[in-house]
C-alpha positions in Angstrom: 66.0 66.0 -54.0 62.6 66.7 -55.2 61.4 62.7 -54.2 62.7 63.6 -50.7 60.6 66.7 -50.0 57.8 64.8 -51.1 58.1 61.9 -48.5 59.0 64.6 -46.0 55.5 66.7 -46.8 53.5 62.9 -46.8 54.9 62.0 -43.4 54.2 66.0 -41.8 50.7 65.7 -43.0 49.7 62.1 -41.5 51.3 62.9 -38.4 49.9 66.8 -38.3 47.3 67.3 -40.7 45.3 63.7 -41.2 44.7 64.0 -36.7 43.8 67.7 -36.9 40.7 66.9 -40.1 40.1 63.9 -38.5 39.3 65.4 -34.8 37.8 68.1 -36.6 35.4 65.4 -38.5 33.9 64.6 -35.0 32.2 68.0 -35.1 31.6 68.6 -38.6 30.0 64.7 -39.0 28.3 65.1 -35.8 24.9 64.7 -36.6 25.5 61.6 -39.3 27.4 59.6 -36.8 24.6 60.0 -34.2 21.8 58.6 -36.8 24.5 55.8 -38.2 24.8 54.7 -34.3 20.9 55.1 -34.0 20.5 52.8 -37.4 23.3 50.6 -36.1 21.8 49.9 -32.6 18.2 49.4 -34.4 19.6 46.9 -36.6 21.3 45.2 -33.5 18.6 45.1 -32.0 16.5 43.0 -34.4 19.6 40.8 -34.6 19.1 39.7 -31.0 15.8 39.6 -31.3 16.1 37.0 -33.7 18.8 34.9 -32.2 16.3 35.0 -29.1 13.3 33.2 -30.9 15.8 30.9 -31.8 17.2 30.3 -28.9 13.0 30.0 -27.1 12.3 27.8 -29.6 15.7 25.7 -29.4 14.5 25.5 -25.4 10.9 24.4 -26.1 12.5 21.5 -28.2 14.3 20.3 -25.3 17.8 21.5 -26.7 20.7 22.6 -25.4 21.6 26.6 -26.4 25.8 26.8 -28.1 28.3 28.4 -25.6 29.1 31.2 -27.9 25.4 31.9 -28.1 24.9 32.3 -24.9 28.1 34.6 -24.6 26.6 36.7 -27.8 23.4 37.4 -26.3 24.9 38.4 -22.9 27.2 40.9 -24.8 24.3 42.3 -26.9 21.8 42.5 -23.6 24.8 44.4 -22.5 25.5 47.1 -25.5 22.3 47.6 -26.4 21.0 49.5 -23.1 24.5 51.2 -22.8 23.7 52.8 -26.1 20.1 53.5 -25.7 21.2 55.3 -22.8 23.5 57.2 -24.4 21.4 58.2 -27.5 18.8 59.5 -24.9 21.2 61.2 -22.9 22.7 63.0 -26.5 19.2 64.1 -27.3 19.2 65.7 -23.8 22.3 67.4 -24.5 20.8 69.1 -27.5 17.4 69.9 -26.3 19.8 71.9 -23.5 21.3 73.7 -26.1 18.3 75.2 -27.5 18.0 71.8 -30.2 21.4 72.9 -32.0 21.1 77.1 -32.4 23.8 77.5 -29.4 26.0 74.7 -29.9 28.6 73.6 -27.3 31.4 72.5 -29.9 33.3 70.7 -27.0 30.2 68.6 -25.6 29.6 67.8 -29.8 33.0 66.9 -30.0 33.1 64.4 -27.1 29.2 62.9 -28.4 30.3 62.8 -31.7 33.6 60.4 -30.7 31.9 58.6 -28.7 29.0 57.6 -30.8 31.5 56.8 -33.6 33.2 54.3 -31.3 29.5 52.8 -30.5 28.6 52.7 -33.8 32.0 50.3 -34.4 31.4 47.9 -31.5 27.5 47.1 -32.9 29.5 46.5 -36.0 31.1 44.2 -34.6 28.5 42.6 -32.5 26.5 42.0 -35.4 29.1 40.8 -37.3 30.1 37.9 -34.9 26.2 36.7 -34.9 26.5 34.6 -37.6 26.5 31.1 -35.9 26.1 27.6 -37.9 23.7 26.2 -35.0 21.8 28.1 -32.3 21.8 24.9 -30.3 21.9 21.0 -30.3 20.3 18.2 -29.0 21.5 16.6 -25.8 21.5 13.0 -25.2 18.6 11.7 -23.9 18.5 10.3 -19.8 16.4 7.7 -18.6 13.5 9.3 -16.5 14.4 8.2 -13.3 11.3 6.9 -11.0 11.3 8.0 -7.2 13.0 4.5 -5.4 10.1 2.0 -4.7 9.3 0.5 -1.6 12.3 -1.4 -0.2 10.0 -4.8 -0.3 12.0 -8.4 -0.1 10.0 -10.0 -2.5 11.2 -6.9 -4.8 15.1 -6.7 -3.4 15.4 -10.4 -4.2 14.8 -10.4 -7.7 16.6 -7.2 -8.2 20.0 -8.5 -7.2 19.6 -11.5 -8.7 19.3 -10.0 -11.9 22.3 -7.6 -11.3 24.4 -10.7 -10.5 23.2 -12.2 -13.7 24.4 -8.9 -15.7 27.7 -9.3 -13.8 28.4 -12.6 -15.2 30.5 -12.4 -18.2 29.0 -15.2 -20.0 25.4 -14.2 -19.3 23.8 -12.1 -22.0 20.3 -13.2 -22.2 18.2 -12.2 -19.2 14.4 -12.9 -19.0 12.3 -11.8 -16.4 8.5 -13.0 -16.3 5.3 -12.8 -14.0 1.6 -11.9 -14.3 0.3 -9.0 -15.7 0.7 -6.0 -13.4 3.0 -7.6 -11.1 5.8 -5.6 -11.3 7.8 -6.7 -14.0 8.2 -3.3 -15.8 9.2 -1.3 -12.5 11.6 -3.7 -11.6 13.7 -3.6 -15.3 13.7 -0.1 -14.9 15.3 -0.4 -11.7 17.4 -2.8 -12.9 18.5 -0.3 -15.7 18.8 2.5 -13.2 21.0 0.2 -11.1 23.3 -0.6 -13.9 24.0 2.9 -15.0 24.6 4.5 -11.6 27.5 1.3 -11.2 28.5 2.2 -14.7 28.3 -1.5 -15.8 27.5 -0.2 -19.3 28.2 2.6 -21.5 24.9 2.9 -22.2 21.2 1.2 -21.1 18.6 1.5 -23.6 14.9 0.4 -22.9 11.5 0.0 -25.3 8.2 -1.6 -25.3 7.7 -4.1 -27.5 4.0 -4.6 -26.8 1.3 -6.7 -28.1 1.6 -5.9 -32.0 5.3 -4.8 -32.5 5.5 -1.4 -34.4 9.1 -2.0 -35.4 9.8 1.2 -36.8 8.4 2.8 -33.2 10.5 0.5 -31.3 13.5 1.5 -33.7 12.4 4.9 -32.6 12.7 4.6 -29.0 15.8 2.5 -29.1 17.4 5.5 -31.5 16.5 8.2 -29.0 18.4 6.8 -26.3 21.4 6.7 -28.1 20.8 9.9 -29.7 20.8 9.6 -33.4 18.2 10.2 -36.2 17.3 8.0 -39.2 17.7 9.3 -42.1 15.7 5.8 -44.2 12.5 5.5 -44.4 12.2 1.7 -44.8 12.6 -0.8 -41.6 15.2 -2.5 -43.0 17.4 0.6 -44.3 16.6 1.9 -40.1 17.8 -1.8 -38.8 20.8 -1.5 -40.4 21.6 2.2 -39.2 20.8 0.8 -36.1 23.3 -2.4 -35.9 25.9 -0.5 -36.6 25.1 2.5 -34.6 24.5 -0.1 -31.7 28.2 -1.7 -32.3 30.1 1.5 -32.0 29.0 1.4 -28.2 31.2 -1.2 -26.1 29.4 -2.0 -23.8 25.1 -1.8 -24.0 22.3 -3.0 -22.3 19.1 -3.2 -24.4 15.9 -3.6 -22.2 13.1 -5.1 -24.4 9.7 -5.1 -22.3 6.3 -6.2 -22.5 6.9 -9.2 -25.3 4.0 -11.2 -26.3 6.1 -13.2 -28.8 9.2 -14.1 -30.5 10.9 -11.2 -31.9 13.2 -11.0 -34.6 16.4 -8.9 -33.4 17.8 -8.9 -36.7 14.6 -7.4 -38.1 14.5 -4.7 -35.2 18.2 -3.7 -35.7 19.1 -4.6 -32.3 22.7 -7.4 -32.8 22.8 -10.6 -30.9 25.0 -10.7 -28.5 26.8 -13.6 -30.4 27.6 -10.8 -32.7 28.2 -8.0 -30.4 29.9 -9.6 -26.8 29.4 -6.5 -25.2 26.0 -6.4 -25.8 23.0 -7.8 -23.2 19.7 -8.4 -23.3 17.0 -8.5 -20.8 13.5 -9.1 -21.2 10.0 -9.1 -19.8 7.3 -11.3 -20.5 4.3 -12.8 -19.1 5.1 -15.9 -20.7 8.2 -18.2 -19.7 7.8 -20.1 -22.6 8.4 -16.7 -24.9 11.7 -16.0 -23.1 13.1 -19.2 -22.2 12.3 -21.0 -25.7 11.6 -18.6 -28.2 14.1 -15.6 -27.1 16.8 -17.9 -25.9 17.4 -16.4 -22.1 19.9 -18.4 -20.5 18.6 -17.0 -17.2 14.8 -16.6 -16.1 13.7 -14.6 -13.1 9.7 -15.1 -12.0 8.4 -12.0 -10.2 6.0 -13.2 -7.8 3.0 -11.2 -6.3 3.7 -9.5 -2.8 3.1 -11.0 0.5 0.4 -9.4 2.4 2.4 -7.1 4.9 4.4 -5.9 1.9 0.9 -5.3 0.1 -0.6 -3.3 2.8 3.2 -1.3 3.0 2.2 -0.5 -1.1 -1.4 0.9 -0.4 -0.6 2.9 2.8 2.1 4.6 0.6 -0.2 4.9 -2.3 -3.5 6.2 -0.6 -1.5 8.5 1.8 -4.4 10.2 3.3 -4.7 11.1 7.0 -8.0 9.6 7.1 -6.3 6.1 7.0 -5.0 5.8 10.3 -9.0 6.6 11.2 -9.4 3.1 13.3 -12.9 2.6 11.4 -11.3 3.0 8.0 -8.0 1.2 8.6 -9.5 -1.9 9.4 -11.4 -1.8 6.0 -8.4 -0.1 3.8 -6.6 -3.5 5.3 -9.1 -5.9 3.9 -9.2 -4.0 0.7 -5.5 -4.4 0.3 -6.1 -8.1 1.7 -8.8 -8.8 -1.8 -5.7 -7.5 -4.1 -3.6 -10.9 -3.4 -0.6 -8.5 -3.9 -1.2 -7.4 -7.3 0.7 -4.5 -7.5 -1.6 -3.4 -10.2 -4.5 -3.6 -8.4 -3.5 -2.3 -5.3 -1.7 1.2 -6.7 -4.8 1.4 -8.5 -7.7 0.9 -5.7 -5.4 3.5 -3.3 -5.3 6.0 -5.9 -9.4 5.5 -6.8 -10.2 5.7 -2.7 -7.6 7.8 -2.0 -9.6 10.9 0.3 -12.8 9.5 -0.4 -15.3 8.8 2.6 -16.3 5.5 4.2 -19.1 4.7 2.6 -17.3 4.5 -0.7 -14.5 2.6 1.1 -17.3 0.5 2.6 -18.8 -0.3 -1.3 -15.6 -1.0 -3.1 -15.0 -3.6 -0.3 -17.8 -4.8 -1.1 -17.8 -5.0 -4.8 -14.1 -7.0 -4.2 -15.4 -9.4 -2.2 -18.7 -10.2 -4.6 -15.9 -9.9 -7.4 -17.8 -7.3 -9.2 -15.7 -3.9 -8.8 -16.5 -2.6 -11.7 -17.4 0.8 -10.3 -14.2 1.4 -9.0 -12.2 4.1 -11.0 -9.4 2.4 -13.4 -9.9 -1.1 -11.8 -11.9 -2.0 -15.3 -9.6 -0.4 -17.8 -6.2 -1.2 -16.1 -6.1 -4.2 -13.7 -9.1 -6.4 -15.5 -8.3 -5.4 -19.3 -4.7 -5.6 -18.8 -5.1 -8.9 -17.4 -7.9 -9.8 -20.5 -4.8 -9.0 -22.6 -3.2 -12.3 -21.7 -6.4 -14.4 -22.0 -6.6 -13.1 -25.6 -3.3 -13.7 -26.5 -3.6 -17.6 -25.4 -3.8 -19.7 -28.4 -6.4 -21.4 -29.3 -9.7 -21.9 -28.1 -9.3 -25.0 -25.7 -6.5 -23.4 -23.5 -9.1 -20.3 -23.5 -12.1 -22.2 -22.2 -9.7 -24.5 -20.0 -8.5 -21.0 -18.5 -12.1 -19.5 -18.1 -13.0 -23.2 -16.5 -10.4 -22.8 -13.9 -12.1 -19.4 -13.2 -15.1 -20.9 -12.1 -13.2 -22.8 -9.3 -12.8 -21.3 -5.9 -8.9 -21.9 -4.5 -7.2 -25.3 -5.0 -8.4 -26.5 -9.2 -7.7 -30.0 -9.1 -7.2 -31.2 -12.7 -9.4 -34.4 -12.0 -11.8 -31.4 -11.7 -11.0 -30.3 -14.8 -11.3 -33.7 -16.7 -14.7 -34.1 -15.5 -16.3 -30.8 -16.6 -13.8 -30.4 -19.4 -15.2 -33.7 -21.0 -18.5 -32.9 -20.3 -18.5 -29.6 -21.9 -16.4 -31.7 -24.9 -13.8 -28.5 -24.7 -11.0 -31.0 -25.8 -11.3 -32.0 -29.8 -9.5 -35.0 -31.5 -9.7 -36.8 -28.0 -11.2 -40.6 -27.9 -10.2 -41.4 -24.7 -10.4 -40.1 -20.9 -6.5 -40.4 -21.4 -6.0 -38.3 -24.2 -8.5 -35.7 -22.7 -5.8 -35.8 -19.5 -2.5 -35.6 -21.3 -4.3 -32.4 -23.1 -5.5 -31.3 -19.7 -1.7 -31.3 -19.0 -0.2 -30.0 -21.4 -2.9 -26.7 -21.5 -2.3 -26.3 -17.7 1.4 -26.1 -18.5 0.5 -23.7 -20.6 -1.4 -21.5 -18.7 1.2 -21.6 -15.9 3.9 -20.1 -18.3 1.2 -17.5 -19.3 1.3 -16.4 -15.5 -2.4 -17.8 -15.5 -2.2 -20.5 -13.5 0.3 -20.8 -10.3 1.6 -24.2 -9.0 0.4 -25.3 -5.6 3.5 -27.9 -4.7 1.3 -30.8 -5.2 0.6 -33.1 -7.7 -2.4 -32.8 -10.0 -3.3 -29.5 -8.5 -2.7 -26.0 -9.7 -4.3 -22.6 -8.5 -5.4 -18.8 -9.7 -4.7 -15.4 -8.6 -7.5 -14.1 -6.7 -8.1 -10.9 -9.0 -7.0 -13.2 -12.3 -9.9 -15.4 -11.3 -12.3 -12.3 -10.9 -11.2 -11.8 -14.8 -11.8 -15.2 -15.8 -15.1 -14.6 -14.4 -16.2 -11.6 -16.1 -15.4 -12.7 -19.4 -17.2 -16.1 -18.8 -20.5 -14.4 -17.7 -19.9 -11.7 -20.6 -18.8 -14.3 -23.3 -20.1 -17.8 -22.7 -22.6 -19.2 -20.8 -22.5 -20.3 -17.3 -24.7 -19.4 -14.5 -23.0 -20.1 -11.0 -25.0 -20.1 -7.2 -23.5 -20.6 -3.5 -24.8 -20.5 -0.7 -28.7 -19.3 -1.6 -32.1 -20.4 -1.7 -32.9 -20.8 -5.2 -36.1 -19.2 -6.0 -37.8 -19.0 -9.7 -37.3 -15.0 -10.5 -33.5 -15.9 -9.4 -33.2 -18.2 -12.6 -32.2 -16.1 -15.4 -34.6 -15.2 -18.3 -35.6 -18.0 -20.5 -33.7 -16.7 -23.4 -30.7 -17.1 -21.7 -31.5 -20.8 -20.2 -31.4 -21.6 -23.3 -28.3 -20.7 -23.6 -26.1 -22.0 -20.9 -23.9 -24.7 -20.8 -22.9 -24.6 -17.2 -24.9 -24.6 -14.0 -22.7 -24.8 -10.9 -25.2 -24.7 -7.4 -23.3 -25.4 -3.9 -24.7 -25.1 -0.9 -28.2 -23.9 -2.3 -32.1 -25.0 -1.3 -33.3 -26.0 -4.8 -36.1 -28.3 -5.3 -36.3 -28.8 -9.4 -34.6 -26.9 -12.7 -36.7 -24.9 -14.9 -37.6 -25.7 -17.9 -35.6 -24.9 -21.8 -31.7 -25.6 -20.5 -31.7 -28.1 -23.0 -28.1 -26.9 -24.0 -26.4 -27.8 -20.5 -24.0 -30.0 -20.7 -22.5 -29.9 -17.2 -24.4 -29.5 -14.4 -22.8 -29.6 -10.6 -24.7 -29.9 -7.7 -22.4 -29.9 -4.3 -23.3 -30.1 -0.9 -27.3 -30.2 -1.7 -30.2 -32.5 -0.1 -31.9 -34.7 -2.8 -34.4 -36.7 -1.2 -35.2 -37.6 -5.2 -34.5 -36.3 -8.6 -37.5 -34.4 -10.4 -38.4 -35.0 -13.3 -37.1 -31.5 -14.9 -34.0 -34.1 -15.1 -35.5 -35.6 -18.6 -34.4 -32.2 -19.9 -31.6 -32.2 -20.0 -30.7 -34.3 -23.2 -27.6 -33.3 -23.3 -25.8 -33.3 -20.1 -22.5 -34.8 -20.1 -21.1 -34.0 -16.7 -23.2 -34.9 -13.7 -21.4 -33.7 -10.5 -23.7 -34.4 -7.0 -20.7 -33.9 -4.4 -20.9 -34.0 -1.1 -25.1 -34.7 -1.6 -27.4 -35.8 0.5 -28.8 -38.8 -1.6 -32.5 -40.2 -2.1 -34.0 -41.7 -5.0 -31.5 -41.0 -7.8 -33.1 -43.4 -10.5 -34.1 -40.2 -12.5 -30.1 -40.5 -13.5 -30.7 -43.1 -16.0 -32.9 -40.4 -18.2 -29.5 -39.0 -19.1 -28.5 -41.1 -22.0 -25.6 -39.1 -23.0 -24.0 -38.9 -19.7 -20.1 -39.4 -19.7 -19.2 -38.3 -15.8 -20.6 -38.9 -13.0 -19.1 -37.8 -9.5 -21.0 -38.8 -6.1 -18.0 -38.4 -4.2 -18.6 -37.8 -0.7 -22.1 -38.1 -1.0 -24.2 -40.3 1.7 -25.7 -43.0 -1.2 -26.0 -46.3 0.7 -27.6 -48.3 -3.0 -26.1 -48.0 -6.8 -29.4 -47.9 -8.7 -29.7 -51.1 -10.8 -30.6 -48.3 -13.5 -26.9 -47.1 -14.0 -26.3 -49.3 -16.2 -28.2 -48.1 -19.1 -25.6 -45.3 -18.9 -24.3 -46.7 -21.8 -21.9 -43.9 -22.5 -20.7 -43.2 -18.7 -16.6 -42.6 -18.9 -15.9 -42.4 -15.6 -17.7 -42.8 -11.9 -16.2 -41.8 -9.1 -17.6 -42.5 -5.7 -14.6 -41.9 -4.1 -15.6 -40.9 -0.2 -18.9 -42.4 -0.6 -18.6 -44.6 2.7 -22.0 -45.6 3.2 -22.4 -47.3 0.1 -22.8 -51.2 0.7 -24.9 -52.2 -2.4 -24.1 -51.9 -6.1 -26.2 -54.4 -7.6 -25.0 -57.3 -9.9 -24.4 -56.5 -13.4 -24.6 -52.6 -12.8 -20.4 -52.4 -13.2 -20.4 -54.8 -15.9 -22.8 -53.2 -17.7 -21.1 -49.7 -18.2 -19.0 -51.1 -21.3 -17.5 -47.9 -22.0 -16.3 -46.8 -18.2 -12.7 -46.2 -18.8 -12.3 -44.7 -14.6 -13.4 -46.2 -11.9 -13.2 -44.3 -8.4 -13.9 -46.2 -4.8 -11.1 -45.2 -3.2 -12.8 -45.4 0.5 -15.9 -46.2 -1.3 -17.6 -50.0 -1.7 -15.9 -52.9 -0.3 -18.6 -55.1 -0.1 -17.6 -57.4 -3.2 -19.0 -60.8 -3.1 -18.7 -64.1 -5.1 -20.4 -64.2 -8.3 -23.6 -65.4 -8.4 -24.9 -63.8 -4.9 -26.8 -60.2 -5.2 -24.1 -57.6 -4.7 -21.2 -56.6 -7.6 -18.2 -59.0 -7.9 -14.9 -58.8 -9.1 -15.1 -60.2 -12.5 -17.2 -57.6 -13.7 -14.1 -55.9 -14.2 -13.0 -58.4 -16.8 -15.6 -56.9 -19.1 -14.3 -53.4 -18.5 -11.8 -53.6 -21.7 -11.6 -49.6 -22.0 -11.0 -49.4 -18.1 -7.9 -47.5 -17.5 -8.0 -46.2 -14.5 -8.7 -48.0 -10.9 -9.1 -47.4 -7.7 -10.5 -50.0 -5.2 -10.1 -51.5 -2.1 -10.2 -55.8 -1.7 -10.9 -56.9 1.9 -10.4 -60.8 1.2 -7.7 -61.7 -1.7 -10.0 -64.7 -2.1 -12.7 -62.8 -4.0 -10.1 -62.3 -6.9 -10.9 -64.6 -9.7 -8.1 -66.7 -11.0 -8.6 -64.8 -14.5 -8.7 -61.2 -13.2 -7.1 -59.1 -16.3 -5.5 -55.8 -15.4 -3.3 -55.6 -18.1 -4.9 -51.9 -19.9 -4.2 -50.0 -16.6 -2.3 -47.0 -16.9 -3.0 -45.7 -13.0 -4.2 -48.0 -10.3 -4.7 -47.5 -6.4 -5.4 -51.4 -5.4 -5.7 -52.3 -1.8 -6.1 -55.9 -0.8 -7.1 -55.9 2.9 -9.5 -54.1 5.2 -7.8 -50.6 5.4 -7.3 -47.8 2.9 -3.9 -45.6 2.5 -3.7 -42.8 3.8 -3.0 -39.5 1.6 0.8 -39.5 2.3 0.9 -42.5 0.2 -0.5 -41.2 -3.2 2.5 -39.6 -4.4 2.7 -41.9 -7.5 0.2 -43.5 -10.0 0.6 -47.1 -9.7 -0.2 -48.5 -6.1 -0.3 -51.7 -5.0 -1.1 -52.4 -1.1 -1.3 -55.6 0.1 -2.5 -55.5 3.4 -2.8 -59.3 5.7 -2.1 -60.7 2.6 -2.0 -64.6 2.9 1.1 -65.1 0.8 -0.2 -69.0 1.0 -2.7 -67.9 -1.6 -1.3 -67.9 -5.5 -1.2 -64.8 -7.0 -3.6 -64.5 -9.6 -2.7 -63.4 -12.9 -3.9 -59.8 -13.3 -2.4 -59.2 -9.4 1.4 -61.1 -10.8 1.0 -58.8 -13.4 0.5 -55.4 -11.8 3.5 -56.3 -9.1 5.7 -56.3 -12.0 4.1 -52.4 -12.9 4.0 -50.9 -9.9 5.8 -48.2 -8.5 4.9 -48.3 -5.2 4.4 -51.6 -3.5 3.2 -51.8 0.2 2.6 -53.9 3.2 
């Protein structure tokens, strides 16, 4: 009975009593549940404040802020002026009531309740602030570029490269040109291409560069797909890599700028033999990196613009109202014109003229054209040292001076050229022969082609250079080496350079120039060309030069060129085209001469006896359209068995006008390249697409063959009548 009055008293007092002290609390507890919501919005307040710094400095790293942060600051940015407001509006209240001495118990009630209830939700608030991660780090997107200039000579290559992706069983993809032509804009394009069609999961790109920083390269490659290393050694971050790199399905890895072979392995990067949904494309100057040390089963060239598509680059480039000023455009077009649709060069020059007046327009034209611009802002430390870059990764020395020769030629380099001055300046060691110096001609041509150096022409035996790649060739040969080059000028003696440097060149190249005699101390000059000049007669400043090899009077007026035989190391020399009418009997103590070519030289009619047969070491003979007036032995002009005592001859071409002046025992058995015309007219050029010609021309077939002649027919390629 007693247990039951108990339970009935416990439940009278929480239903009656507890409400009554509790509502009563609000007025007795009024002040210390004002302060605790004062110290509770204080302390909510730092608690924001702290999650905010967090949050800035989350957004100056790039990050991404956490949902539920986000949510928690809105909530707190909310509360915290709500009770602010009320606190302020409390201490009001009390100031109204004379601070406290008349209290208004039912306005203290209502505050008192209602800062309780505050008091709980910043409680709360600051309870639910205790978040693992402020924020995280969103994947990384390729930057894209604004779209390029629709240009054909860009579209093309573009798509062909996205049809190579598309092929299932293509998974090595090289793309190659010259430095600054593009090659880097279009793989990005490419990339950007591929990800907007969703042909991969994922398109990664990195610059391999000139000296591959692997663990950079790791770096770059890593960011894209969002992950950190946690190794510090390469080959603990190549591993994390390979396997990071298989998770993803599909992938495109673009790998640009590479000088070299790179080992994938090393990098981190799988093979695609390993991973099949794994591609690669590459860039490269060289086609020889990609092709056969990378492995690309496909190879794309990107070629330099074509001039409207140049000009399109620089108007968009140098947008400037001043441009479509009739006095500038004309000049901003031949600008773009001296670029020879290097990309490089022309984004460059429009952003360096870009707003600048006419003079300056006027001078930078000007510097292009005397292929000196090195005033122009950035033309020096992007287009010319970018393009230095691939002359000093060429290896070796002889494809370096073969490239810096090439430089020194004007447009078409015709590798006949290139064997005359290359002997002469003896650029090609372990060579005995004018044979071996061609084969190595050949194979360092091909070499500088896959560099992007050189650029093939369509014909045979001739290559040609990139108007701004020669200007490069040029400054490092005038900076480096030693060659001092002339047209068109009258060659005075303060235009000479200073006798310290004469002393030091190796090369003097003078066309089209009024000079009467060399100056004195270029005893190092070892080629020496002198086209399109009138000689009436050598001077004797010729006895100088001890150590010429390479004597080149082109296109010459001829005199009195006896001085010649002074030169007793002499191994070329070229009259071709030049107006000599008479050999000097003195030729012949050339007793190291390797080649003469007369080729062109029609008005020659006498090349005295003994003169050919006395040049023991000639190994090419040129008289293509040349000397015809061969005689029997015995009378005063040269005759055909001279040749006989030619052994090292290997090269030929002459013209016969009566089969009869053969000798019976006419040997042409060491001839490796031959133009031989029996009769009284020459080939024309159409003709000389092959080595070995034979023309027979009125030939009385009456008249046995002799034996060199039976011989030769059974060599030669092209045989005609």
């Amino acid at each position: 009975m007693v247990e039951i009055v108990v339970s009935i008293a416990a439940k009278v007092s929480e239903y009656l009593v507890d409400p009554v002290v509790r509502q009563l609390g609000y007025l007795f507890n009024y002040r210390a549940n004002i302060e605790d919501l004062s110290q509770k919005v204080l302390m909510l307040k730092d608690d924001r404040d702290r999650q905010q710094h967090s949050v800035d400095e989350a957004i100056r790293n790039g990050h991404k802020i956490e949902h539920d942060v986000c949510k928690w600051l809105t909530r707190a940015d909310g509360f915290i002026p709500d009770a602010c407001d009320f606190l302020e509006f409390e201490k009001e209240a009390r100031k109204s009531c004379f601070n406290g001495l008349c209290p208004n118990l039912k306005s203290r009630y209502r505050l008192s309740r209602a800062a309780r209830k505050r008091a709980g939700i910043a409680v709360q608030i600051h309870g639910d602030s205790q978040f693992e991660r402020v924020s995280y780090r969103p994947p990384l997107l390729e930057i894209r570029s604004a779209p390029s200039e629709a240009l054909p000579s860009r579209l093309m290559p573009l798509n062909e490269v996205m049809d190579a992706l598309r092929e299932e069983n293509i998974n090595r993809i090289g793309v190659w040109g010259l430095g600054g032509v593009g090659k880097s804009t279009l793989v990005k394009q490419v990339g950007d291409q591929a990800a907007q069609e969703k042909l991969f999961d994922m398109v990664v790109t990195a610059s391999v560069l000139q000296t591959p920083d692997f663990k950079r390269i790791q770096g770059q490659v890593a960011d894209k797909l969002d992950m950190k290393f946690e190794e510090d050694s390469e080959q603990g971050r190549a591993s994390r890599l390979y396997h990071r790199i298989k998770e993803e399905k599909t992938i495109l890895v673009v790998l640009d700028d590479l000088w070299a072979e790179v080992d994938l392995e090393k990098l981190g990067i799988p093979s695609p033999d390993d991973h099949k949904g794994c591609k690669l494309l590459l860039t490269s100057r060289n086609k020889d990196v990609l092709a056969n040390q990378m492995g690309t089963q496909k190879d794309f060239r990107v070629e330099h613009l074509q001039e409207d598509e140049a000009w399109i680059l620089f108007q968009n480039r140098a947008v400037d109202d001043s441009i479509e000023n009739p006095d500038l455009e004309s000049i901003a077009m031949d600008i773009a014109k001296e670029c020879a649709g290097l990309p490089l060069a022309i984004v460059t020059l429009a952003k360096a003229l870009k707003n600048k007046s006419l003079s300056i327009w006027k001078d930078a034209l000007q510097q292009l054209k005397t292929q000196t611009s090195t005033n122009i802002s950035g033309m020096e430390t992007k287009v010319y040292s970018s393009l230095k870059l691939s002359y000093d990764y060429l290896e070796g020395d002889e494809v370096k001076s073969l490239f810096l020769l090439c430089g020194l030629f004007s447009n078409y380099i015709h590798l006949r050229d290139l064997l005359k001055y290359g002997v002469g300046l003896r650029l090609f060691q372990g060579t005995n022969t004018l044979e071996e110096a061609k084969n190595r001609i050949d194979a360092l041509v091909d070499n500088l082609k896959t560099s992007n150096l050189l650029l093939e022409t369509g014909r045979d035996g001739v290559a040609r250079m990139h108007d701004v790649v020669r200007i490069t060739a040029r400054k490092i040969a005038s900076k480096e080496h030693h060659v001092f080059t002339l047209q068109r000028t009258t060659v005075r003696e303060e235009g000479w350079p200073r006798m310290d440097e004469l002393k030091k060149i190796t090369w003097a190249s003078l066309n089209d120039c009024d000079i009467h005699e060399l100056p004195e101390g270029m005893k190092q000059l070892k080629v020496l060309d002198f086209t399109r000049l009138q000689l009436t007669s050598l001077s004797s400043s010729f006895r100088c030069l001890t150590n010429l090899g390479t004597l080149c009077l082109d296109e010459c007026k001829l005199g009195d060129i006896v001085m010649i035989a002074e030169l007793k190391k002499l191994k070329i020399l070229s009259l071709m085209y030049s107006d000599i009418e008479e050999l000097p009997r003195e030729i012949a103590e050339l007793t190291h001469l390797r080649l003469l070519d007369l080729k062109g030289s029609s008005k020659l009619k006498v090349i005295p006896t003994d003169v050919i047969s006395g040049l023991a070491r000639l190994e090419n003979l040129c008289l293509e359209n040349s000397f015809t007036q061969w005689e029997m032995e015995g009378k005063s002009n040269a005759y055909l068995a001279e040749l006989n005592h030619l052994t090292l001859l290997t090269s030929l071409d002459i013209q016969i006008p009566d089969a009869k002046l053969l000798p019976k025992d006419m040997v042409f058995e060491n001839l490796d390249r031959y133009k031989i015309l029996l009769g009284d007219t020459w080939m024309r050029e159409a003709y000389f697409d092959t080595n070995r010609i034979l023309k027979l021309n009125k030939f009385d077939t009456s008249l046995h063959l002799v034996d060199g002649i039976s011989k030769l027919l059974k060599r030669t390629r092209s045989t005609l009548a």
